[in-house]
C-alpha positions in Angstrom: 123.5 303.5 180.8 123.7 300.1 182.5 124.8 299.2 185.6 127.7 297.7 184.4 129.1 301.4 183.8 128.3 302.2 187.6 131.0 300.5 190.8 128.6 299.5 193.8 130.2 302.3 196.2 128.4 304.8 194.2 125.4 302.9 193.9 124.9 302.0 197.7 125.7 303.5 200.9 128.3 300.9 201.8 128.7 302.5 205.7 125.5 302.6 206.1 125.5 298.8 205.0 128.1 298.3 206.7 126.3 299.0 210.4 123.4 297.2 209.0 125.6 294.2 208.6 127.0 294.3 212.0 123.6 294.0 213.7 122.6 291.4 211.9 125.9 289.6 212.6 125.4 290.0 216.3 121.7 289.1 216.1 122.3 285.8 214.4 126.2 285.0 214.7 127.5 284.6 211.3 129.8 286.3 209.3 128.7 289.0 206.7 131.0 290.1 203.6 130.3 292.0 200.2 132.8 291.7 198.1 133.0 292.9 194.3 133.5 290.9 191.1 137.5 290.9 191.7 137.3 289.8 194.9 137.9 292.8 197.1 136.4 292.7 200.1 133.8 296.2 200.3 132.3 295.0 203.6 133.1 292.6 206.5 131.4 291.9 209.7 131.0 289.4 212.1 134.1 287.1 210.7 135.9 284.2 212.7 139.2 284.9 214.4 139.8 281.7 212.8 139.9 282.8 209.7 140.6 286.5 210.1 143.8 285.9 212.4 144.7 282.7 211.2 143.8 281.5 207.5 144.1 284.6 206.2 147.0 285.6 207.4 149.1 282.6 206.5 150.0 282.1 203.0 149.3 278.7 202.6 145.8 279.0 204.1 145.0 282.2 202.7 145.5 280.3 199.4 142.4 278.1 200.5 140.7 281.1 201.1 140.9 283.1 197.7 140.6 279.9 196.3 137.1 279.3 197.9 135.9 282.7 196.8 136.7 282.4 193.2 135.0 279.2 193.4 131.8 281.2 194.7 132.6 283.9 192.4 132.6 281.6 189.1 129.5 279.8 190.1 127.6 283.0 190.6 128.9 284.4 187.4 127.4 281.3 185.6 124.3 282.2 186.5 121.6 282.2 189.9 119.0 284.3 190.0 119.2 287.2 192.8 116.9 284.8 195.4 119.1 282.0 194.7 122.3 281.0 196.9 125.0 278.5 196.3 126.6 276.8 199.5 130.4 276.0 199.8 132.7 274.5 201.8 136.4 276.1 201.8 139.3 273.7 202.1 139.7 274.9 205.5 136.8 273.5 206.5 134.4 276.2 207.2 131.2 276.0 205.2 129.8 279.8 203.5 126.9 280.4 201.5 127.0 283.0 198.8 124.0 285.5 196.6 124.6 287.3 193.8 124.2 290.7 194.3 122.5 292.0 190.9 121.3 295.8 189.9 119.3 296.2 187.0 120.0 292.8 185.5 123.9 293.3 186.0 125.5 291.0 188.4 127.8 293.4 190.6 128.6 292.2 193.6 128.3 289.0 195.7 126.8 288.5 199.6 128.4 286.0 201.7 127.6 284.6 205.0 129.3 282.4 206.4 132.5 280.8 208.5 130.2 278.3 210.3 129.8 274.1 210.4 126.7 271.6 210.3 126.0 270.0 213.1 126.4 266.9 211.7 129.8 267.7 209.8 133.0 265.5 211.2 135.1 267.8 212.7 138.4 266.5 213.3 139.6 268.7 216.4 142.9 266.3 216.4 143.7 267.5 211.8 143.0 271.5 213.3 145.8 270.9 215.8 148.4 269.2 213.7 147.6 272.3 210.8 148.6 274.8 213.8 151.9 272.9 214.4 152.4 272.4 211.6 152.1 275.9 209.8 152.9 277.5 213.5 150.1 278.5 214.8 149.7 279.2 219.2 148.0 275.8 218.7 145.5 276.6 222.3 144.9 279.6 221.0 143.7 278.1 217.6 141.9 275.7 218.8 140.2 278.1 221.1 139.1 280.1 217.6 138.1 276.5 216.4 135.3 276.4 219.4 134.1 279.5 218.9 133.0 279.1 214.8 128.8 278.6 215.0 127.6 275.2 214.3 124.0 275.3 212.9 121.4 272.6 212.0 120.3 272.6 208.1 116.6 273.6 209.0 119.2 277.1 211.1 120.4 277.6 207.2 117.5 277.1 205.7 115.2 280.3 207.9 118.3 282.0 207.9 118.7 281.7 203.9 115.8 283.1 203.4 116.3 286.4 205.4 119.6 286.4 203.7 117.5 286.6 200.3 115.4 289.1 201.2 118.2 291.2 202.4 120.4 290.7 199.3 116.8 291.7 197.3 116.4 294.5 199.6 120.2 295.9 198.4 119.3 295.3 195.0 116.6 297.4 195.0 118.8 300.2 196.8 120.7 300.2 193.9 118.3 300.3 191.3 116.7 303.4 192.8 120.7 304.8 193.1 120.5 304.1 189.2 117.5 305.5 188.4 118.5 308.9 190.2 121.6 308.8 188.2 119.9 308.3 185.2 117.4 310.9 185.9 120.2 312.8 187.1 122.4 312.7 183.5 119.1 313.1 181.4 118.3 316.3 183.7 122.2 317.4 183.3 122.1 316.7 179.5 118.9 318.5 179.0 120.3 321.2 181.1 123.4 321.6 178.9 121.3 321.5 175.7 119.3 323.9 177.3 122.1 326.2 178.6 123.6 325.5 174.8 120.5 327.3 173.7 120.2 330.1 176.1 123.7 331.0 175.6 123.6 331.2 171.7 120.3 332.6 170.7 120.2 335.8 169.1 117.5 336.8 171.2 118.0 338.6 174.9 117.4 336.2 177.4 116.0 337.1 181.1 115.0 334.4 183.4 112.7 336.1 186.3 111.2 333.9 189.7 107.9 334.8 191.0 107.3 334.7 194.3 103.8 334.6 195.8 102.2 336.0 198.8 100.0 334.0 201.5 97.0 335.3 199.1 98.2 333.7 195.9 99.2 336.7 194.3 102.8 338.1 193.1 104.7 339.2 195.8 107.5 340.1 194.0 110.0 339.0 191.1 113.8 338.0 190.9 116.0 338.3 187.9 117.7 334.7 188.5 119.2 334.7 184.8 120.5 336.3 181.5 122.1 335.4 178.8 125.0 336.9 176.9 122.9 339.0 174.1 121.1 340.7 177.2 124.4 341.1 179.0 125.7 343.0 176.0 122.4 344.8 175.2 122.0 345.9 178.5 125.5 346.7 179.1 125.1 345.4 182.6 127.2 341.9 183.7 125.6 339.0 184.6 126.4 339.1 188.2 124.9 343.2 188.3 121.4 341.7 186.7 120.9 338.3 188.5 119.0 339.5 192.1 117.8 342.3 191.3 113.5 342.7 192.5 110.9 344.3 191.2 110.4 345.7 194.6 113.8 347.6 194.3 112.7 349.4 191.9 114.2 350.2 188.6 116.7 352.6 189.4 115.6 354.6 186.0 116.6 352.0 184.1 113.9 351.9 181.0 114.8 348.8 179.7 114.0 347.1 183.1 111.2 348.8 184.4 109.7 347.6 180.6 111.1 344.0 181.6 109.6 344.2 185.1 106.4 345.2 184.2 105.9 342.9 180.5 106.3 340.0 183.1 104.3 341.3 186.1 101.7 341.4 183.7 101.8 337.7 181.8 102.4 335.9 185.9 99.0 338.2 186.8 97.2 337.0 184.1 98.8 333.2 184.3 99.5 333.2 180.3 101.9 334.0 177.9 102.1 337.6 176.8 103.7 339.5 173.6 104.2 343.0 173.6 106.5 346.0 171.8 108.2 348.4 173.5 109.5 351.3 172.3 112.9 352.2 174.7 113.2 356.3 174.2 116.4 356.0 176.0 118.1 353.5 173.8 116.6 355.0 171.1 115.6 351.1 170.5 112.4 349.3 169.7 112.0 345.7 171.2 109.3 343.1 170.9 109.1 341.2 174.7 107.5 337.7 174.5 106.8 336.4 177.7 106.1 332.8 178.7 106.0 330.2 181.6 109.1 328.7 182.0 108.4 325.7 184.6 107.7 326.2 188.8 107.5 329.8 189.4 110.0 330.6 186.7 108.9 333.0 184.1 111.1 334.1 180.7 111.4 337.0 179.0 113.1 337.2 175.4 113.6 340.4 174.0 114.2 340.4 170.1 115.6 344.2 168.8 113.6 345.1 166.0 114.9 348.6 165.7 116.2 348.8 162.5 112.9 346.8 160.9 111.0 349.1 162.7 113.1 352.3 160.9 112.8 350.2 157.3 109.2 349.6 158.2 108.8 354.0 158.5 110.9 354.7 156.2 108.7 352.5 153.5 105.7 354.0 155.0 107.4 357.8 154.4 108.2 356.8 150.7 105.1 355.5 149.9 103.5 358.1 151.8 105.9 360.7 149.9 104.2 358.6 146.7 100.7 358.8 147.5 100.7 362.8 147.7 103.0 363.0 144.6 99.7 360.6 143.2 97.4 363.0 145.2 98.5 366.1 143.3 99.1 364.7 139.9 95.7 362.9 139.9 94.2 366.1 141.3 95.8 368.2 138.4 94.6 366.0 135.8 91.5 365.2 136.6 90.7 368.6 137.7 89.8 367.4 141.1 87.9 364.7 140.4 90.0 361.8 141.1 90.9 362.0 145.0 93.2 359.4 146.3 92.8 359.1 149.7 94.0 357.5 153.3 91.5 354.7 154.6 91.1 357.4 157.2 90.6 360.4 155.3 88.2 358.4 153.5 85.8 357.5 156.4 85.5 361.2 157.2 84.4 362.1 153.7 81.4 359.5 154.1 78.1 360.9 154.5 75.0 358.6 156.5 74.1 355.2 155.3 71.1 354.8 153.1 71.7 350.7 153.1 72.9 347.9 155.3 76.2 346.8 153.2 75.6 344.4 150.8 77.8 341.5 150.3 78.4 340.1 146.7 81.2 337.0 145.3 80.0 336.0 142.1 78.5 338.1 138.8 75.3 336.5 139.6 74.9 338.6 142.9 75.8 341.9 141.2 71.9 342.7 139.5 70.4 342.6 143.5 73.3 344.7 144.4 72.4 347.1 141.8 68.4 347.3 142.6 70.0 347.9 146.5 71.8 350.7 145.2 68.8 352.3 142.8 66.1 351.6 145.5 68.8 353.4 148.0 68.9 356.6 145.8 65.0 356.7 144.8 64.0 356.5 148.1 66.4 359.5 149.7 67.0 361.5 146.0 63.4 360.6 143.9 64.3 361.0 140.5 67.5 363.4 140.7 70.1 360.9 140.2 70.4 359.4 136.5 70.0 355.7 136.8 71.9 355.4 133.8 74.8 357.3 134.9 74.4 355.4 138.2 74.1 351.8 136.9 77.4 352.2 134.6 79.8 353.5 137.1 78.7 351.3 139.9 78.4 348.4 137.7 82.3 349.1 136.1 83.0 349.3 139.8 80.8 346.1 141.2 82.2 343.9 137.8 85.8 345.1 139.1 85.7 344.3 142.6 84.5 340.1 141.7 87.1 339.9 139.2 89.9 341.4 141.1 88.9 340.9 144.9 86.6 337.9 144.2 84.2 340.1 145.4 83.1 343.0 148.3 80.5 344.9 149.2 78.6 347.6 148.2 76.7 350.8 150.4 75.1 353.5 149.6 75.4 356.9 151.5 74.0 360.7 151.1 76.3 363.5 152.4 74.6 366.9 151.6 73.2 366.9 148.1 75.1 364.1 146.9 74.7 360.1 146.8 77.7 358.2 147.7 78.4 354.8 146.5 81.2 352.7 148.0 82.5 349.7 147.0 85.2 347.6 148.3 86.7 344.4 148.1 90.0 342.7 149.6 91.9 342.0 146.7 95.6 342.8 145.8 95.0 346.4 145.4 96.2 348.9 142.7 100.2 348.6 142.2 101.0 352.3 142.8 103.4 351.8 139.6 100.4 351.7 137.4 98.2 353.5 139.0 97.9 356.6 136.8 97.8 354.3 134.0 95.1 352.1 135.3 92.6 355.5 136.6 93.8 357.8 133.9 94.1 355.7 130.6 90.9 354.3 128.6 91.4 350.6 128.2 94.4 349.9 130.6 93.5 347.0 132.6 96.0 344.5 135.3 95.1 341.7 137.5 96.1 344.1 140.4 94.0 347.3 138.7 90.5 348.5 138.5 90.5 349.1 133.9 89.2 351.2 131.8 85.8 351.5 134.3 87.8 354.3 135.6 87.5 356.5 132.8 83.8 356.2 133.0 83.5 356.8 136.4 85.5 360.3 135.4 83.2 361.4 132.9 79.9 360.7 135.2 80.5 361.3 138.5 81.3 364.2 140.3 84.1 362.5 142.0 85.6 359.4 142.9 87.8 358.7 145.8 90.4 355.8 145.8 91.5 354.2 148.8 94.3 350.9 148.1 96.8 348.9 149.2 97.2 345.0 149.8 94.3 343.4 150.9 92.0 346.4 150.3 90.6 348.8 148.0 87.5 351.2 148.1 86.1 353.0 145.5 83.8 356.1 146.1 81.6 357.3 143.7 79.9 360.4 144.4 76.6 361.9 142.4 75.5 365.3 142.4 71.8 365.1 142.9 69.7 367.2 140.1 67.7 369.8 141.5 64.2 369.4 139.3 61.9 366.0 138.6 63.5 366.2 134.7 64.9 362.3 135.3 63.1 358.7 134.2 64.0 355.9 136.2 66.0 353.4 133.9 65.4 349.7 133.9 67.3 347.7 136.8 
C-alpha cells in the first residue's frame, strides 16, 4: 500500500497544520499554502491582499496566478528531493518559493511560501498603477496592498529556506507515521477478519474468556468476552446472553459453564495451556476442553464434542469385552481350566511375590541367561520340586515367542503358594482375538500376530497358563505345581 493510494487530509492533521502555519506566518511575514497535486489549495495563511483581493479575483490576473503554480507544480513533479526548493517569480511580479511535499517516496503535495520581493528587484510602482486602471482596480487602495508585500534580502531567503526545509521534512515525517498506522491498522484488520473467518467456521465451540488480576498477581476474576456460533448453538444460549458473564456470578447451574469456568481458572493459575475431558451428565455429552493463551489477558477455550466417539469407543470395549468372556468360557471348557484368559488387571492379582528383578531380553542371544535367571529363581525358593525340563520348554516356547513377535520382553519369576509363576511379556501386536483359539488350542498354528504351537506345550506341562493381550501387549503366565518329595534332577541350563 503506497502512499499514492492515501489523499494528504487523511494522512495529516491539516487544522492542526493549518494553526501551525499561521504562527509561523505572523512570526516571519510570508505567506504559507499547501496545495495538492491538482492545484487545490488545502491550506493558506498569511497571503497578500494583493493577491488574495486582487490577482485572484480578476480573471486575467488570476490567470498569472494558476499559471505560476502549474509552473511550480511541473518543476516539482520532474523531480527535487524533499530538502530541495525551487524559487519563482509569478507574472505578477511577486517572487514564491516552493518544496515538494513527499510521503514515503510519493510526492503528494507541495509547500509554498511566498508573495514577497528582493530587495534589489525593480519594482515599477508607476506599471502596478496603470494594471489597476487598467483592469479597474481602487488604484490607492492597490497600491496600498503593493506596500504592504515583504521585501527580503537573499541572505532573509536563504535562513528562512532552511527552516522552511525542515518544516516541510517535519510534515513528511507526520505522514509516514499516519501511513504506517494505516498500514499497521489494515494488516491488524485483515488478520482480524481472517481470524474472525476462523472463529466463525470451525467446528469446534469457541469461548474467548479475559482474566483479570488482583493487586497480588493472581486471578481476580474471568469474563466471557466471546463465542462463536458452534458454542452458541451447543449451548443454546445467544451470543449476547454468554458474552459478560463472570466467574464470580456464579454458574447459575449451568454444567457446561461451571466446567468452562473452571478448565480455564485452572490453565491462567498455572500460566500454561491445559487439555482436559469432561463428562456433562446434564447434556448427556462428553467434551474434550483445550485451553490456551490467547494474547494480553485473553484466554481461549475450544470445546470439541466427542460424545458419540466416546459411545463407539464403549461400545467396542462392550463387544470385545462380550468376546473376551465368550473366549474365557470356551477356552475354560476346553482346556479344562487350564487356559485362563484374563484382564491386565485380573492378572496382576493372580501374581504371587517376586523371586527375580525382571529380566530384559531383545535378541535370541539373551534368552540362555534369561533361562538360568528363571532356574536359579525356582532352585533357590522350590529345591528340586520343579522339573527343569518341563520348565525350560514352556518358558523357552514362551521367551523364543515373545523376540520373534514383540522383538522382545521380559521375563520374572514369582511363587504364589505352592506354585512357581513365570511371566513373560513383550509389547508386540498381540494375539488377533479372530485366531485366538486357533493359535492357543491348535498344535502347529502359528501368525505374525500369535504365540504357535508353544501353546500346546505349555497345555500339557503346566498347570496353567494365563493370557493377557491386546495391541502393544501381551503376558503369558505359566504356572508350576511344585512336587512335594526330592524325586527331581536338575537338567542342564
Amino acid at each position: 500500500m503506497g502512499a499514492d493510494e492515501h489523499e494528504l487530509a487523511r494522512l495529516i492533521d491539516l487544522d492542526r497544520v493549518q494553526r501551525l502555519c499561521e504562527s509561523l506566518s505572523m512570526a516571519f511575514d510570508f505567506a504559507l499554502a499547501v496545495l495538492d497535486l491538482e492545484g487545490e489549495v488545502l491550506i493558506a495563511t498569511g497571503w497578500q491582499d494583493i493577491c488574495t483581493r486582487y490577482h485572484r479575483e480578476n480573471e486575467e490576473t488570476l490567470q498569472g496566478c494558476l499559471e505560476s503554480d502549474l509552473r511550480i507544480n511541473r518543476r516539482l513533479v520532474q523531480g527535487l528531493d524533499a530538502s530541495e526548493h525551487y524559487a519563482y517569480r509569478c507574472t505578477n511580479g511577486l517572487w514564491d518559493v516552493a518544496f515538494p511535499l513527499v510521503v514515503a517516496g510519493e510526492h503528494l503535495a507541495n509547500v509554498y511560501m511566498g508573495q514577497f520581493f528582493f530587495d534589489d528587484d525593480p519594482v515599477d510602482r508607476a506599471e502596478f498603477a496603470a494594471r489597476a486602471r487598467r483592469l479597474g482596480f481602487d488604484e490607492a487602495a492597490y497600491l496600498a496592498a503593493l506596500d504592504r508585500v515583504p521585501v527580503i534580502s537573499h541572505a532573509q531567503l536563504q535562513r528562512t529556506v532552511k527552516f522552511l526545509g525542515d518544516f516541510v521534512s517535519m510534515l513528511g515525517e507526520m505522514g509516514l507515521s499516519a501511513l504506517e498506522r494505516e498500514r499497521k491498522h489494515a494488516q491488524l484488520k485483515k488478520s482480524e477478519e481472517r481470524y474472525r473467518r476462523l472463529f466463525d467456521s470451525t467446528s469446534e465451540g469457541i469461548v474467548v474468556f479475559r482474566a483479570e488480576h488482583a493487586d497480588d498477581g493472581g486471578v481476580a476474576d474471568l469474563v466471557i468476552v466471546d463465542v462463536n456460533p458452534v458454542q452458541e448453538a451447543r449451548t443454546g444460549l445467544h451470543h449476547r446472553e454468554m458474552t459478560g458473564r463472570r466467574h464470580s456470578d456464579g454458574d447459575g447451574g449451568d454444567e457446561r459453564l461451571s466446567a468452562y469456568f473452571e478448565a480455564v481458572s485452572s490453565a491462567v493459575a498455572g500460566g500454561f495451556a491445559t487439555r482436559t475431558e469432561v463428562c456433562l451428565r446434564t447434556a448427556d455429552a462428553t467434551e474434550l476442553l483445550s485451553v490456551s493463551p490467547a494474547g494480553g489477558d485473553l484466554w481461549q477455550l475450544s470445546a470439541t464434542d466427542v460424545t458419540e466417539l466416546r459411545r463407539a469407543e464403549e461400545a467396542l470395549r462392550r463387544q470385545e469385552e462380550g468376546i473376551r468372556r465368550a473366549y474365557v468360557d470356551v477356552l475354560d471348557a476346553v482346556t479344562g481350566g487350564k487356559l485362563i484368559l484374563l484382564t491386565e488387571e485380573e492378572l496382576e492379582d493372580e501374581l504371587g511375590t517376586p523371586l527375580s528383578e525382571p529380566v530384559r531380553f531383545e535378541a535370541p542371544a539373551e534368552l540362555a541367561a534369561a533361562r538360568r535367571t528363571l532356574v536359579g529363581a525356582a532352585e533357590a525358593h522350590f529345591p528340586g520340586r520343579v522339573r527343569h525340563t518341563d520348565l525350560l520348554s514352556t518358558a523357552g516356547e514362551a521367551l523364543d515367542n515373545a523376540v520373534k513377535h514383540g522383538g522382545g520382553g521380559t521375563c520374572q519369576a514369582f511363587a504364589r503358594d505352592s506354585s512357581l509363576q513365570v511371566a513373560v511379556s513383550d509389547e508386540g501386536p498381540g494375539i488377533d482375538f479372530r485366531t485366538l483359539p486357533r493359535a492357543t488350542l491348535v498344535p502347529g498354528f502359528s501368525t505374525a500376530a500369535s504365540l504357535g504351537m508353544g501353546f500346546t506345550i505349555m497345555l500339557q506341562l503346566c498347570e496353567r497358563v494365563l493370557l493377557t493381550t491386546r495391541p502393544g501387549r501381551t503376558v503369558v503366565m505359566l504356572e508350576f505345581a511344585a512336587e512335594r518329595e526330592q524325586a527331581l534332577h536338575p537338567a542342564s541350563v
